[in-house]
C-alpha positions in Angstrom: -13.9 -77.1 85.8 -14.0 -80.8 86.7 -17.4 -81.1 85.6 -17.7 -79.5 82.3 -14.6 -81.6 81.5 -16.8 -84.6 82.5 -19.9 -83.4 80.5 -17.8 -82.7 77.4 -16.1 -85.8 78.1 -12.7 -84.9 78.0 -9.5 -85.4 79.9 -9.1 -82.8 83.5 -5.7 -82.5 84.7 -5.6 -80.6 88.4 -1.9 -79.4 88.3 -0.6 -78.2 91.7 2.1 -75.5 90.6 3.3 -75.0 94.5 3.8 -78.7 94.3 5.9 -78.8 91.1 6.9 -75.5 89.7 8.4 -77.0 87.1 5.3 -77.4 85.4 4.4 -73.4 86.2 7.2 -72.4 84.5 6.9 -75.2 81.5 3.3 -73.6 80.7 4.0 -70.1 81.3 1.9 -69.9 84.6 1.9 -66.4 86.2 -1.2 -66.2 88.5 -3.6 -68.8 89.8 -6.0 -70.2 89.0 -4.8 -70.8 85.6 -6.9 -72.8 83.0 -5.7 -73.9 79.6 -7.4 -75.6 77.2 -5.3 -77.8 74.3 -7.3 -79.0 71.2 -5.0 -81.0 68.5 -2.2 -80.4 70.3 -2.3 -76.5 70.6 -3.5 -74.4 73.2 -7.3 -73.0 72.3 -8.2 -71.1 75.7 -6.0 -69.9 78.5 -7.6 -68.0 81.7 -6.4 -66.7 84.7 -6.7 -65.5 87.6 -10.8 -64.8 86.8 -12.1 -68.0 85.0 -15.1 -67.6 82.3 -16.6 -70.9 82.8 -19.9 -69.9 80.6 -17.2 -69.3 77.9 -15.0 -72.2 78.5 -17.8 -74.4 77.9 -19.2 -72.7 74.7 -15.8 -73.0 73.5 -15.7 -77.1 74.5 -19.3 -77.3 72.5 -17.8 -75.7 68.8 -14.4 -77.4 69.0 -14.7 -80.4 66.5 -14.8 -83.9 68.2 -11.8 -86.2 67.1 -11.7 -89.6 66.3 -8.3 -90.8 67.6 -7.6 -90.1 71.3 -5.0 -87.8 72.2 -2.1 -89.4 74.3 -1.5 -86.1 76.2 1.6 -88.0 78.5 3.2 -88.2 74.5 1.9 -84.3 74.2 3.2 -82.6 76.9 6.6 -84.7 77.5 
């Protein structure tokens, strides 16, 4: 996942839900691996368990590019 974040150029977040379950239970995290993809604020993708990364990265190539940045710390606190 790392490195189709890095070729779309876009942020990659590695949360460890064992670590801090908090955040398991904040994003509604029943199985791992879980990847969720946010896009203006809302959630566009969310996998689990068997990720699609073929169709994660199609989906990163039709989302529209922004302008502004994002301040995800702002988005998810």
């Amino acid at each position: 996942m790392r490195g189709i974040a890095e070729k779309q150029e876009i942020p990659y977040y590695h949360l460890d839900i064992l670590e801090e379950p908090e955040i398991a239970s904040y994003f509604e995290v029943l199985t791992v691996p879980a990847v969720m993809v946010y896009h203006c604020g809302q959630e566009a993708l969310r996998q689990a368990r068997f990720i699609g990364h073929k169709q994660i990265n199609e989906l990163l190539e039709k989302l529209p590019q922004d302008d502004e940045p994002v301040d995800y710390d702002q988005l998810f606190n």
